[in-house]
C-alpha positions as CSV (number, residue, x, y, z in Angstrom):
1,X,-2.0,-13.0,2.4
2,X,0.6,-15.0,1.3
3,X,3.7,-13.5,-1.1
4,X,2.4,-14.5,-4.3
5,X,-0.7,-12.2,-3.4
6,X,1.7,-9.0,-3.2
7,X,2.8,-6.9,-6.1
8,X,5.4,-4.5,-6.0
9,X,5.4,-1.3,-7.6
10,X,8.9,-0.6,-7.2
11,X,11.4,-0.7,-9.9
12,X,14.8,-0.2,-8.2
13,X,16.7,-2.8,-6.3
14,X,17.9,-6.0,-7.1
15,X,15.7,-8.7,-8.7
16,X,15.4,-12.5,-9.6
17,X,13.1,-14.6,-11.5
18,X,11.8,-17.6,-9.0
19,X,10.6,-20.7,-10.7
20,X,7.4,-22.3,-9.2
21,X,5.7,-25.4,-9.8
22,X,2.1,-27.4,-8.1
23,X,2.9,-30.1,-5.6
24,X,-0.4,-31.6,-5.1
25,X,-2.2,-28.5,-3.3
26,X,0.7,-26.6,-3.0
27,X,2.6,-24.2,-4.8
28,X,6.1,-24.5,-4.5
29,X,9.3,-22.0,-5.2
30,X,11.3,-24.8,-6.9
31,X,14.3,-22.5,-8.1
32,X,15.8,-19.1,-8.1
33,X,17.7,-17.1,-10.4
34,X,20.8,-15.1,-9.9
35,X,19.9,-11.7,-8.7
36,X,20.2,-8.9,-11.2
37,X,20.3,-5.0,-11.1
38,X,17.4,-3.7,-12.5
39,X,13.4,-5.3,-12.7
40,X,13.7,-4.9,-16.4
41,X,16.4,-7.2,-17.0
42,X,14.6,-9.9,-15.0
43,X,11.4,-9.1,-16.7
44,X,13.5,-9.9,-19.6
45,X,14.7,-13.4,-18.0
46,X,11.0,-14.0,-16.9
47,X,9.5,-13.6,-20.2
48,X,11.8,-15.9,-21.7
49,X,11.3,-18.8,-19.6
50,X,8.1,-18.4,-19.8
51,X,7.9,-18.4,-23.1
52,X,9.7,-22.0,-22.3
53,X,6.6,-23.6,-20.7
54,X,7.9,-22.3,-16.9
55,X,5.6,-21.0,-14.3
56,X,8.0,-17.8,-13.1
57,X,7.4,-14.4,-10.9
58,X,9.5,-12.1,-10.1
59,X,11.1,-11.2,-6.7
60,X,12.3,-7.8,-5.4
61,X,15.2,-7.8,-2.8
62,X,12.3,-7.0,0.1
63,X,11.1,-10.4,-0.6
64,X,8.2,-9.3,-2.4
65,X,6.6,-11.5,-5.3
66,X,5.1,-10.3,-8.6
67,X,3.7,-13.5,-10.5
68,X,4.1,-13.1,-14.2
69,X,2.4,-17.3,-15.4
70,X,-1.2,-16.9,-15.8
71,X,-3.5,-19.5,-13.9
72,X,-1.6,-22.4,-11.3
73,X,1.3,-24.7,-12.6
């Protein structure tokens, strides 16, 4: 299972949008963004570089990964 598979149900903690793109079969973390207090602000961060045409997920603090882009980069 790799972290891309894992969703976290959690909504407290610190977060950060992560910025992924396709390097020939892979899929790599390219950037991340600062982390912020609550899952809600960084939903808000997410949706907005999505709506830019980024591939983004969200991480939690624990490392784990919620992927917000539909389909592969």
């Amino acid at each position: 299972m790799n972290s891309f598979d894992r969703s976290t149900s959690t909504t407290t903690g610190m977060w950060r949008v992560v910025f992924y793109e396709r390097r020939g079969y892979r899929i790599h973390m390219d950037r991340t963004g600062p982390w912020l207090p609550s899952k809600s602000q960084a939903q808000h961060w997410a949706n907005w570089f999505g709506q830019l045409g980024y591939h983004v997920a969200l991480q939690d603090q624990m490392g784990g990964m919620e992927r917000l882009s539909p389909g592969l980069p």
